[in-house]
C-alpha positions in Angstrom: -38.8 -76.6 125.0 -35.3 -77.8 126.2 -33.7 -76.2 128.8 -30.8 -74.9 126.3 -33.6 -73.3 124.0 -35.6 -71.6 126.8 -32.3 -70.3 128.6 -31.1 -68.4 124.9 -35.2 -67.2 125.0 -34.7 -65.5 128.4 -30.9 -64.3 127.6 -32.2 -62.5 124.4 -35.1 -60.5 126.9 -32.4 -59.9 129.6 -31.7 -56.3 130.4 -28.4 -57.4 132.1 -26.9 -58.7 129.2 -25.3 -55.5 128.3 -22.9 -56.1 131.3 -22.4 -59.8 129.7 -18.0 -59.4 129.5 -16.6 -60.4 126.2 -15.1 -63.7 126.9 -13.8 -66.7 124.8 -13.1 -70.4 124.7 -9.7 -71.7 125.5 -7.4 -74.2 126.7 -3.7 -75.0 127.7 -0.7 -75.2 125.3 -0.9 -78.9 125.1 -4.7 -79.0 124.6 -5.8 -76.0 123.2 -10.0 -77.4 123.3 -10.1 -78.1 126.6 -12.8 -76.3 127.9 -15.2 -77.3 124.6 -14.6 -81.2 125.2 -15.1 -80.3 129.1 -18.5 -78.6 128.3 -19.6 -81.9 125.7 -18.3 -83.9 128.9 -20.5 -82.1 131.5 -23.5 -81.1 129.1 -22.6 -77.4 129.8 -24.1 -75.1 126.9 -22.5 -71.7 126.1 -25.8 -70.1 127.3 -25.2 -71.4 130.7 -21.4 -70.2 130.9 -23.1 -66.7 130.2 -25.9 -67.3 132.8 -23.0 -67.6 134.9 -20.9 -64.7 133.9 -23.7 -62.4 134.7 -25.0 -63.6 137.6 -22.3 -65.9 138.8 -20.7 -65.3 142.4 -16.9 -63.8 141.5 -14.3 -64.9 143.3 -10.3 -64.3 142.9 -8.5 -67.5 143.2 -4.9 -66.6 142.3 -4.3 -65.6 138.8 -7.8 -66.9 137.6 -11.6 -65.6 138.4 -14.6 -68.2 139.4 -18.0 -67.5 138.6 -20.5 -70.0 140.6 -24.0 -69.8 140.5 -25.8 -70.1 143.8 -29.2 -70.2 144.9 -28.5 -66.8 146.1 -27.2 -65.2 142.8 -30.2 -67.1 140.8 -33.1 -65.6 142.9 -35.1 -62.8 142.0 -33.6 -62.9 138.6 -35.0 -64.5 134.9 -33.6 -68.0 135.7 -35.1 -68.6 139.3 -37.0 -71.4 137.9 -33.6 -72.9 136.4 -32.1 -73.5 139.9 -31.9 -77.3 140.6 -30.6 -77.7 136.9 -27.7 -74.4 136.8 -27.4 -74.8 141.3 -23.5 -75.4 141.2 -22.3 -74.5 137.5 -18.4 -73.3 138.0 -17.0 -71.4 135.0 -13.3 -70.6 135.4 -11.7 -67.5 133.5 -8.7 -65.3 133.3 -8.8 -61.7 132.3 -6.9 -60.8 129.4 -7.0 -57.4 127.2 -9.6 -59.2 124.6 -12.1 -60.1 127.6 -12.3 -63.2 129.8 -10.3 -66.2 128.2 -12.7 -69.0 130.0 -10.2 -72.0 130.9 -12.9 -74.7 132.2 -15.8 -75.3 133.2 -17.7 -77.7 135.6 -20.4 -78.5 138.2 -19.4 -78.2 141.7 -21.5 -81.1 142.8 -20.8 -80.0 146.7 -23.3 -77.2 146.1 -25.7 -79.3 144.3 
């Protein structure tokens, strides 16, 4: 199976994704599908982004929220045996009363 399909098989079995945040797709003013081009771009699925949301390392940079995933946050979990291909995923969001409003997305190739 592709990596995409057996990613959705282990999100549907995964006890954690109760805690999975409501979150949606957006862009800027200007270019309002920014983040769906950026995922085409990078070959960035939606399952990923959601791998990363639950298991992601959070950090607060100014107004917005990373989630990274690490070799750290991927170990002892479901997607262990993902972690050369989701190692470095960056999924950038900003809380707003509807959920997460992801903004972009991309590999940080420095932690690959």
């Amino acid at each position: 199976m592709r990596l995409v399909q057996q990613i959705r098989q282990l999100l549907g079995q995964d006890s954690n994704l109760s805690t999975l945040p409501n979150f949606f797709l957006s862009g800027t003013a200007s270019d309002p599908n920014h983040t769906t081009r950026r995922m085409q771009q990078r070959a960035i699925a939606i399952e990923m982004i959601e791998v990363a949301l639950l298991y992601g390392k959070c950090e607060r940079c100014s107004q917005a929220t990373t989630y990274t995933l690490l070799d750290k946050t991927l170990r002892k979990t479901p997607y262990e045996k993902f972690l050369d291909k989701l190692r470095g995923l960056r999924v950038i969001a900003q809380e707003c009363p509807n959920g997460l409003e992801v903004t972009s997305v991309y590999w940080a190739w420095d932690l690959r």
